[in-house]
C-alpha positions as CSV (number, residue, x, y, z in Angstrom):
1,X,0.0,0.0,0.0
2,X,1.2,3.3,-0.7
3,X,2.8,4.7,2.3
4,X,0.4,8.3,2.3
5,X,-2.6,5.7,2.2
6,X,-0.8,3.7,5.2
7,X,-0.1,7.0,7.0
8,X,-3.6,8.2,6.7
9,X,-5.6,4.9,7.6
10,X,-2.4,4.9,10.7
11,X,-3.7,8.6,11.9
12,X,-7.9,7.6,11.3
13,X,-7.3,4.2,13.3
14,X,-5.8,5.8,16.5
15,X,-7.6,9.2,16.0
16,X,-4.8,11.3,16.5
17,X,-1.8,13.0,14.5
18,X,0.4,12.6,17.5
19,X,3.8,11.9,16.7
20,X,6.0,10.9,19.2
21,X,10.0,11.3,18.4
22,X,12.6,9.4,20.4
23,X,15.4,11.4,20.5
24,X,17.5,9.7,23.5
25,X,19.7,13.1,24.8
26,X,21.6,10.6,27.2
27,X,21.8,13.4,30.0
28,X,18.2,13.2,29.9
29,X,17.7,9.5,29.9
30,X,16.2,7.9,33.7
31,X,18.2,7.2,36.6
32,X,18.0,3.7,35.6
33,X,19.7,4.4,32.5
34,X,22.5,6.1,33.5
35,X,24.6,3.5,32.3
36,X,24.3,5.0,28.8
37,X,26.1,7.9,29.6
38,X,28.9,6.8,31.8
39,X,31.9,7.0,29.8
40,X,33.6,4.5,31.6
41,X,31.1,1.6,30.4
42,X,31.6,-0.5,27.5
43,X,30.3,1.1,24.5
44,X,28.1,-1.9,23.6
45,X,26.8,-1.6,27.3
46,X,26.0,1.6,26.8
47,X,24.4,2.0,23.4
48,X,22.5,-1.1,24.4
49,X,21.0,0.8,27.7
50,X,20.1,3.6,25.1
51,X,18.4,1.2,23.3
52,X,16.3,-0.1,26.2
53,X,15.3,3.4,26.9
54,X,13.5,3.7,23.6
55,X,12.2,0.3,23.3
56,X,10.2,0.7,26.3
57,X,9.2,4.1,25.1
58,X,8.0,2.5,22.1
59,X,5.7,0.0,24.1
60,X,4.2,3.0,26.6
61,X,3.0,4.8,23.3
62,X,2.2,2.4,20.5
63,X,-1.9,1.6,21.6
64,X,-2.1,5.3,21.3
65,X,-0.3,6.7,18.3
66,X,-0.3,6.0,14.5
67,X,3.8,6.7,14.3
68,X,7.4,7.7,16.0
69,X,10.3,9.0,14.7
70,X,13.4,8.1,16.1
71,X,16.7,10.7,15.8
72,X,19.4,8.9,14.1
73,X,22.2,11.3,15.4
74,X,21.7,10.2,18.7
75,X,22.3,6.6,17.9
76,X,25.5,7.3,15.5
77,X,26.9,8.9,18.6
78,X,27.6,5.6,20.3
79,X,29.4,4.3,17.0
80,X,28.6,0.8,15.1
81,X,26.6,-0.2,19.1
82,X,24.5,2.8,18.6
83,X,23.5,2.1,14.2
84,X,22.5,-1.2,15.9
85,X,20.5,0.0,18.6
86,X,18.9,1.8,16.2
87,X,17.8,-1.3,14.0
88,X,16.8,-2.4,17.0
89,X,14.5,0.4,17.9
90,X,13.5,0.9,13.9
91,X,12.8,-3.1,13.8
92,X,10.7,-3.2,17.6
93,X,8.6,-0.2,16.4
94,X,7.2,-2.0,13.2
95,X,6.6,-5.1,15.5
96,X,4.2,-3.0,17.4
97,X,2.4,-1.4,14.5
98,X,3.9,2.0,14.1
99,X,4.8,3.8,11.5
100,X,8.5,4.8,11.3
101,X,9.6,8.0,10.1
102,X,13.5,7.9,9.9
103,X,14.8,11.9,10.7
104,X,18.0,11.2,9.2
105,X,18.0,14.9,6.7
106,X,20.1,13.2,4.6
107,X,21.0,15.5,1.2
108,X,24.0,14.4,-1.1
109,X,24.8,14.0,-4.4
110,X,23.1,11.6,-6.7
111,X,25.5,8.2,-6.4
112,X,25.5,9.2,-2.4
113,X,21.6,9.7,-2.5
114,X,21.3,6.4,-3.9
115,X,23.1,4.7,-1.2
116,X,21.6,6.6,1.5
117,X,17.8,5.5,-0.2
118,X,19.1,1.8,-0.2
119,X,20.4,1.9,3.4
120,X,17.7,3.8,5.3
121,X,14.4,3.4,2.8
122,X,15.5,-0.7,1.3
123,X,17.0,-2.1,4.3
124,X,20.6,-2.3,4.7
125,X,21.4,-6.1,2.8
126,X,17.6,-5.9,1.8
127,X,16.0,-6.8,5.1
128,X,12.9,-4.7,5.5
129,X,12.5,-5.2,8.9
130,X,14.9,-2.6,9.6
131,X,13.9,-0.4,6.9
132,X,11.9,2.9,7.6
133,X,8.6,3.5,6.5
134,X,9.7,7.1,5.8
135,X,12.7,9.2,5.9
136,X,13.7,13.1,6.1
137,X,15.6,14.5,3.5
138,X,17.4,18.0,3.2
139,X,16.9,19.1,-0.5
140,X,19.8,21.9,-1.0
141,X,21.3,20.0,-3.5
142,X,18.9,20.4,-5.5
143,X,16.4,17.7,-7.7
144,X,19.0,15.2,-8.7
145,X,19.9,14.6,-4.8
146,X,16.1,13.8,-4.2
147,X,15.3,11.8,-7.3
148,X,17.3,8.5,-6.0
149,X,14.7,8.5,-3.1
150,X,11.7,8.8,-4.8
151,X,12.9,6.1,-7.5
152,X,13.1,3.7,-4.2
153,X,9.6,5.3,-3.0
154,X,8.1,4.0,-6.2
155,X,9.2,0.8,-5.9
156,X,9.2,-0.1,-2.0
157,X,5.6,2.5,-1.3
158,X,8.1,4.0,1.2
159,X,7.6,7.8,2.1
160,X,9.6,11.2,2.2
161,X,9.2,14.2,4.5
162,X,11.9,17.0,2.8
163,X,13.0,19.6,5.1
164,X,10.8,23.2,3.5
165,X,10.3,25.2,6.8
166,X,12.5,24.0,10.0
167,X,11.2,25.1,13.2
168,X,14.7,26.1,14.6
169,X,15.5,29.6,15.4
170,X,17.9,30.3,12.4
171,X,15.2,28.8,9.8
172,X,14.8,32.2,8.5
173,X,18.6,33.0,7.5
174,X,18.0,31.0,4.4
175,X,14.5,29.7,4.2
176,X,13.0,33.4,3.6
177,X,15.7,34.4,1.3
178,X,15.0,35.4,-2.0
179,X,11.6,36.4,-4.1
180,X,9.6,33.9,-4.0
181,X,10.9,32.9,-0.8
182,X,13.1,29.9,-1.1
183,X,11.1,27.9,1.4
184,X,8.0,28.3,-1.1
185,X,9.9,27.2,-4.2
186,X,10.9,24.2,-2.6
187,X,7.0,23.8,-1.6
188,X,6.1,24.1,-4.7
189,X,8.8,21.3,-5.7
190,X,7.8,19.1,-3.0
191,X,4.2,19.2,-4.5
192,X,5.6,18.5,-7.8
193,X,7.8,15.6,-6.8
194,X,4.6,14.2,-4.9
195,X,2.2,14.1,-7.9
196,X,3.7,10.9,-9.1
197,X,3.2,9.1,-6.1
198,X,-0.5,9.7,-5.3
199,X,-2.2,7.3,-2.9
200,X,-5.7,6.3,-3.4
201,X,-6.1,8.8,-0.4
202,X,-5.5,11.4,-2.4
203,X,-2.2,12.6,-0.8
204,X,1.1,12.0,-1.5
205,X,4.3,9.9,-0.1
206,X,6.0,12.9,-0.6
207,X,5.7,15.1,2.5
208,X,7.1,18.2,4.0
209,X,8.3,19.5,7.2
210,X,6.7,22.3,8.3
211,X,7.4,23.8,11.5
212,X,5.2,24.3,14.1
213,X,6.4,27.7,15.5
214,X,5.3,29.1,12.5
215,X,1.6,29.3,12.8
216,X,1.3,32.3,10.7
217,X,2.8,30.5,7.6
218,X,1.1,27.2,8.1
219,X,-1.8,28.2,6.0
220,X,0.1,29.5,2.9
221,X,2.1,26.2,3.0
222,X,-1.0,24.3,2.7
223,X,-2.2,25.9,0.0
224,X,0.9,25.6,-1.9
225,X,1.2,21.5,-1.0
226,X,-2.6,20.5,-0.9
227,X,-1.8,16.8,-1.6
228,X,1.2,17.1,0.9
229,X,1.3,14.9,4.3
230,X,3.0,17.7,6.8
231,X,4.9,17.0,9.7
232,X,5.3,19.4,12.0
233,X,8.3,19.7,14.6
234,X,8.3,22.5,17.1
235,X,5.1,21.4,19.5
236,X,5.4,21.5,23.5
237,X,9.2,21.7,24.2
238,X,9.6,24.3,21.0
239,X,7.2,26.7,21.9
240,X,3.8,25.9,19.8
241,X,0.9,24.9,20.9
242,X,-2.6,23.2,19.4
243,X,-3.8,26.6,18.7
244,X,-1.3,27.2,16.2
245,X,-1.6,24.0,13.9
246,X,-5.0,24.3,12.5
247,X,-4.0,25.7,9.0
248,X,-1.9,23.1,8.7
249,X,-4.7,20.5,8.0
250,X,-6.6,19.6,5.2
251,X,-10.3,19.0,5.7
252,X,-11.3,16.3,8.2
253,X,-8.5,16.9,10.2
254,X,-6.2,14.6,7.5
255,X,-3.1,15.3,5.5
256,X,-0.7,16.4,9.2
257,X,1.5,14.8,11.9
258,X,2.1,16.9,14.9
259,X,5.9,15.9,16.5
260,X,6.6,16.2,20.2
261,X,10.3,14.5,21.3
262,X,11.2,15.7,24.7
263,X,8.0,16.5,26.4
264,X,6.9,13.2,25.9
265,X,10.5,11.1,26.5
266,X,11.6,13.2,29.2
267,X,7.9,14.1,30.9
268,X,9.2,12.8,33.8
269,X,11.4,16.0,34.3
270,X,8.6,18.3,34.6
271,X,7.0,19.9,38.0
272,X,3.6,18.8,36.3
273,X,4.1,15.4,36.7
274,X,6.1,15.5,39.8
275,X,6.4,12.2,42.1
276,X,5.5,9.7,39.1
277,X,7.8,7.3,37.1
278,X,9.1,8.2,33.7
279,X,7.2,6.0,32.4
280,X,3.8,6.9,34.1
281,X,4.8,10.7,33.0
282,X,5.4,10.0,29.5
283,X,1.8,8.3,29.5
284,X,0.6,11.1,31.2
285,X,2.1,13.5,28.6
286,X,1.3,11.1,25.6
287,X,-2.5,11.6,27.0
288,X,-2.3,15.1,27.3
289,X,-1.4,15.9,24.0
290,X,-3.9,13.7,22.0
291,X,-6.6,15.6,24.1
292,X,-5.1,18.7,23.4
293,X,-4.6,18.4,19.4
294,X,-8.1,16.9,20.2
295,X,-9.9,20.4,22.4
296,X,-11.9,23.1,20.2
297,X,-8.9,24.8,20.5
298,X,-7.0,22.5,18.6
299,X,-8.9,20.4,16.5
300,X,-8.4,21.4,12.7
């Protein structure tokens, strides 16, 4: 099944666009994972501790979202232990039913592209089970950097989200530039690129990410990418909230997934939920934000 088509019946099933991201900052990990960043352990030990971390992440939230996204950076920090950790985490998702968007903003040239597609979107050595559903690409290269991917999309119904708006600070120091601004010329790519792989849905396996923190924009991105799945970083720990998001939806409440990565992995840290375990906070917070994106307030 195409993977917009998998992505939408994913959201309609669980009856949310929460997306959860794992993005293990080891300072940040549990008490009871400290072992993961005490440099004195065994690498192995410590990547694999990492890897515990998320996998139990991954069981707290599965009943009650349609998809994750786990960092790669943070696994590639912890060497050859950490990439396979990161199977590991890529491979335990799919066994729960989740969709798994890959942020790996990979952007190279063509023969690199192609290489990056078959590692991250194929399966490295052709196994699927440790293949994403969906990756994030950076598109500076230019058209010939993204076509390897969507050559692989074609043939695997894998997805793409490509990198249009970041919600981090400096965004704007390129992204604005220029008449029309770049970030809308690479919209209107995006929606190009995406007409090829239509799902019976009637959106795309070509997304975009949009972020968040730019509420005012979210609209005129929509317009420009109407068959365009979004995902938006930037929610909770970045500043946005439910209010901001609903131009970012198509009608129905379809065609968005709304990313929070620290408020839900590292809930436990806040004075809100004071006094309960990680993983009792991370439910909490999971909760929270399904019934916010849910509220009048929120709802698209």
């Amino acid at each position: 099944m195409n993977f917009a088509d998998r992505l939408d019946a994913a959201v309609a099933a669980k009856g949310t666009p929460a997306l959860v991201g794992l993005d293990p900052h080891l300072e940040l990990l549990p008490e009871e994972f400290a072992a993961a960043r005490d440099t004195s352990r065994p690498r192995p030990l410590r990547a694999a501790r990492m890897g515990d971390f998320c996998c139990e992440l991954l069981e707290l939230v599965a009943p009650l979202v349609p998809a994750v996204k786990p960092q790669s950076a943070f696994f590639e920090a912890l060497g050859a232990d950490g990439v396979a950790q990161w199977e590991r985490v890529v491979r335990r998702a799919k066994q729960l039913g989740l969709l798994v968007i890959g942020d790996v903003k990979r952007g190279d040239i063509q023969s690199t592209a192609r290489a990056y597609a078959a590692a991250l979107v194929e399966g490295a050595g052709g196994s699927s089970d440790e293949a994403c559903d969906a990756i994030t690409l950076s598109p500076f290269l230019g058209a010939d950097s993204i076509e390897p991917f969507l050559e692989v999309c074609a043939r695997t119904q894998t997805g793409l989200f490509i990198l249009v708006r970041t919600s981090n600070p400096g965004s704007a120091d390129f992204q604005r530039s220029g008449s029309p601004e770049l970030s809308f010329r690479i919209a209107e790519r995006v929606a190009r690129w995406g007409e090829a792989l239509l799902g019976s849905s009637g959106l795309s396996s070509v997304g975009a990410v949009v972020g968040a923190t730019h509420a005012a924009e979210l609209a005129d991105f929509r317009a420009a990418m109407p068959r365009t799945p979004l995902l938006l970083p930037g929610y909770g720990a970045q500043g946005a909230t439910a209010r901001d998001l609903g131009g970012a939806f198509l009608a129905g409440g379809r065609g968005a997934l709304i990313n929070s990565s620290r408020g839900i992995s590292f809930a436990y840290r806040e004075a809100r939920y004071g006094g309960l375990s990680w993983q009792a906070a991370s439910l909490a917070a999971t909760r929270a934000m399904i019934a916010d994106l849910a509220a009048p307030a929120g709802k698209p």
